[in-house]
C-alpha positions, 0 to 999 in steps of 0.5 A, spaced: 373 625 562 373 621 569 376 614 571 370 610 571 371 603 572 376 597 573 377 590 572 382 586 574 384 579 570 389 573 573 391 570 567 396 564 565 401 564 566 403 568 572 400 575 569 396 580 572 392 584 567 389 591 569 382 595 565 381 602 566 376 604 563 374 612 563 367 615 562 368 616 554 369 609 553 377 609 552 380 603 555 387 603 558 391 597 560 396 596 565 400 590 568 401 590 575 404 584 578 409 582 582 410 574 580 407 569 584 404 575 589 398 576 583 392 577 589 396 581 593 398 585 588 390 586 585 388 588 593 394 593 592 391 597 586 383 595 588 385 600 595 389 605 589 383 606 585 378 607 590 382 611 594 385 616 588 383 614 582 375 612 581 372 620 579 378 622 578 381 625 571 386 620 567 389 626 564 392 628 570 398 622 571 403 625 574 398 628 579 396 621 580 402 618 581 405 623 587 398 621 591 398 614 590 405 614 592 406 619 597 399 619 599 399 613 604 405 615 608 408 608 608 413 608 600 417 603 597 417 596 596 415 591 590 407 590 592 406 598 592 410 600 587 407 594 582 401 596 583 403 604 582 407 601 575 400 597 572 395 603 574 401 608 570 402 603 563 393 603 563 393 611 564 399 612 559 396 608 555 389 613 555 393 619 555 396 616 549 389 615 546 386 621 549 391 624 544 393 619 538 399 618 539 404 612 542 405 614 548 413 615 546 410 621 543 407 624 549 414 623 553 418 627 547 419 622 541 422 618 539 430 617 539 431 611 534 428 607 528 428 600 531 429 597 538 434 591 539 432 585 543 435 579 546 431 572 547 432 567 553 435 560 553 436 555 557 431 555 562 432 556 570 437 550 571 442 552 564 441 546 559 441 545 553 444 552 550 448 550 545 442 547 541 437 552 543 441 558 542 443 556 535 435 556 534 434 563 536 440 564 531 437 562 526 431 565 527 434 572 526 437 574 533 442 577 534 443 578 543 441 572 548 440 571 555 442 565 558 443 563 566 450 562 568 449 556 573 445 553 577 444 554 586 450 555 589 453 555 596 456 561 599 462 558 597 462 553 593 467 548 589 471 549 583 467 543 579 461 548 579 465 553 577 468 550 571 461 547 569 459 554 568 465 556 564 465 551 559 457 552 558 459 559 556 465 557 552 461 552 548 456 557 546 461 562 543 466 557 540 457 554 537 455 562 535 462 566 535 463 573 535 458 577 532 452 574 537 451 577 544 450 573 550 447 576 557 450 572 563 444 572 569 446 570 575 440 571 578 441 573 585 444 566 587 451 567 587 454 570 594 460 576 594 465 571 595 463 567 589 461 573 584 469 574 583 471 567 582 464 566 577 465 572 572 473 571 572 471 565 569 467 567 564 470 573 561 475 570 556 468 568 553 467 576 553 459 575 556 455 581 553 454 583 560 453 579 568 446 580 571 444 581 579 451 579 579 450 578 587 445 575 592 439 582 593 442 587 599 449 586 597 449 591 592 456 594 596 459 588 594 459 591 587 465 595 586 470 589 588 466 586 584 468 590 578 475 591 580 476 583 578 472 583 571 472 587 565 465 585 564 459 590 565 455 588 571 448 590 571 442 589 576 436 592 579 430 587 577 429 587 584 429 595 586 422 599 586 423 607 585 429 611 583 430 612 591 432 605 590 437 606 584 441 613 587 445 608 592 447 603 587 448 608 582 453 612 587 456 606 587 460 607 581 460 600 579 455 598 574 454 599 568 446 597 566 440 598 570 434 593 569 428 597 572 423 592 571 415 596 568 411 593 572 415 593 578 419 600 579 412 605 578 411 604 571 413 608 565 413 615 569 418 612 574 422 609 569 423 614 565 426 618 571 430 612 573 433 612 566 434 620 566 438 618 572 443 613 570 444 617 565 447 622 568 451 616 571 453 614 564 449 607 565 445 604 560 438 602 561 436 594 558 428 594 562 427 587 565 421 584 562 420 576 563 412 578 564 406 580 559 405 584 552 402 590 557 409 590 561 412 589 554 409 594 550 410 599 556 418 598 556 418 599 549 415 605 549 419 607 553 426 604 550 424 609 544 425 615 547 429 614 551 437 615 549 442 611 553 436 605 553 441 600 549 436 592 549 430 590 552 427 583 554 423 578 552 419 573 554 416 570 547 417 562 548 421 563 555 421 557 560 415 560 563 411 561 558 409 553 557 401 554 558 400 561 555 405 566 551 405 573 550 402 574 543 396 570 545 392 575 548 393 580 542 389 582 537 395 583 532 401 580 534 405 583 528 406 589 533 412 585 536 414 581 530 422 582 531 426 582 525 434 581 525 433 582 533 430 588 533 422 590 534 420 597 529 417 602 534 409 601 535 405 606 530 398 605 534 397 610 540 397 609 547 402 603 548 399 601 542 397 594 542 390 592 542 388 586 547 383 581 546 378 581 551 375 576 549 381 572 550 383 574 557 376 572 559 376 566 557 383 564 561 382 568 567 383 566 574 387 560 571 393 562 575 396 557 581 404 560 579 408 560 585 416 562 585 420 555 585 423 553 592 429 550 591 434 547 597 441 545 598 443 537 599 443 539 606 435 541 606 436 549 607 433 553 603 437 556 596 436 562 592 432 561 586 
């Protein structure tokens, strides 16, 4: 059996979808996308295939994945790393049809019967939560997710904070106790609002805070942890399990969220996993992307035993033109119940996309990440 061809298809909202297609006929998806960077992204695995994979045998994955890697001499990034994660969710999802079994069974078997997940609310700019909240509730969630706050300046004025705490608290007086609720600050708050943010927001008991502080201060991470009792996670925007040691050192995190289709895929992932582990870390992979990026963390998140939630982006704010069960040929796959999705039995990444579909919206794509700026026109992080 060798890789015989590929296509590439850009689809609304904002995804990139990868066919790998093999000289028996197997079909293997991938999603390689880095958000708004989706023809950058498809340069990258075109150069990957042509390079190492066209002729080759799909088999051979971790083979595969240290020659697209280290093969180039130049390593690491979001565009490389995104392009080596979807080209690895396609050849697992071969592998796994190769041998039909869920890609889980390939990786060591299941380690739980069903999978915890949270649902977004509340949009970029947090609106509304009280109500939206309330709505996912009903329909069976157990864990949300919601921002904290909108930009910020780098220090910035009580009012804002204040807003924010009394989101937080209207939210849990709504929903009590029993719900969890994620808190992502998103990369915008700087190290010297971080502590006065998550000191407000504790009496509220968020389930967890993300990327608690702007990308690159990461040092900032055991003060931070030293004034809140509230688990710090982060790694969204981290590629490989180099990028994670020095965070893990750290000591001051308490759940990693490497994202599929950005940290090299389920191959890297699963290391990276293994890794935090040994730090006593907990996994919750970042996935506000497409079915293909979700089925893969799944896939993942069952055989993997310090994984404890994942991310959804069913009905997120993104999703307003196509939404991730629309390019499935049997959405039941992620029918979620009481909060939890039940392990996939098909094999491969077990899903099926509609071709048909997919070919239909393709090239429908013109996403490009917010720009957002301060009252005095400099730009603010989104």
């Amino acid at each position: 059996m060798k890789i015989t061809d590929y296509e590439l298809y850009q689809v609304p909202p904002r995804w990139l979808f990868l066919r790998l297609e093999t000289s028996d006929g197997t079909v293997g998806w991938g999603e390689p996308v880095v958000e708004g960077r989706a023809r950058t992204v498809a340069t990258a695995v075109e150069e990957l295939l042509e390079s190492y994979l066209l002729g080759e045998n799909p088999l051979r994955i971790e083979d595969h994945w240290q020659g697209m890697y280290r093969g180039g001499f130049y390593r690491g990034g979001p565009i490389l790393m995104s392009a080596i994660a979807g080209i690895d969710q396609a050849l697992w999802d071969i592998k796994g049809k190769y041998f039909d079994a869920p890609v889980y069974e390939l990786l060591g078997g299941r380690v739980r019967d069903e999978l915890r997940v949270y649902q977004w609310i509340g949009g970029d700019r947090p609106s509304a939560v009280v109500e939206a909240a309330e709505e996912k509730v009903n329909d069976g969630f157990t864990a949300l997710k919601m921002n904290a706050t909108p930009e910020m300046e780098h220090i910035d004025s009580s009012d804002l904070v204040s807003a924010a705490a009394e989101r937080l608290e209207r939210l849990r007086d709504a929903l009590g106790e029993s719900i969890d609720i994620g808190v992502d600050f998103h990369g915008r708050v700087s190290k010297a609002m971080a502590p006065r943010l998550a000191q407000a927001l504790e009496p509220y008991d968020p389930m967890f805070i993300e990327e608690p502080v702007t990308p690159g201060a990461d040092d900032a991470l055991p003060e931070l942890a030293a004034h809140t009792s509230t688990p710090l996670a982060t790694g969204e925007r981290l590629y490989s399990r180099w990028d994670f040691k020095p965070l893990l050192e750290t000591g001051a995190v308490d759940l990693i969220q490497p994202d599929l289709s950005h940290a090299g895929g389920i191959s890297e992932v699963k290391r990276i996993a293994a890794m935090a582990e040994t730090y006593d870390v907990a996994l919750a992979p970042h996935c506000p992307l497409g079915p293909i990026a979700l089925a893969a963390c799944v896939q993942v998140d069952f055989c993997t035993p310090n994984a404890l939630i994942q991310e959804q982006s069913l009905s997120i704010h993104y999703n307003d033109t196509s939404d991730v069960l629309d390019y499935l040929v049997d959405p039941s796959v992620f029918q979620f119940t009481a909060g939890t999705v039940a392990p996939p039995s098909e094999p491969g990444l077990g899903i099926e996309i509609d071709t048909d579909v997919v070919e239909s919206r393709e090239g429908n794509v013109d996403w490009r990440c917010p720009t957002w700026r301060h009252d005095d026109g400099r730009i603010a992080e989104w």
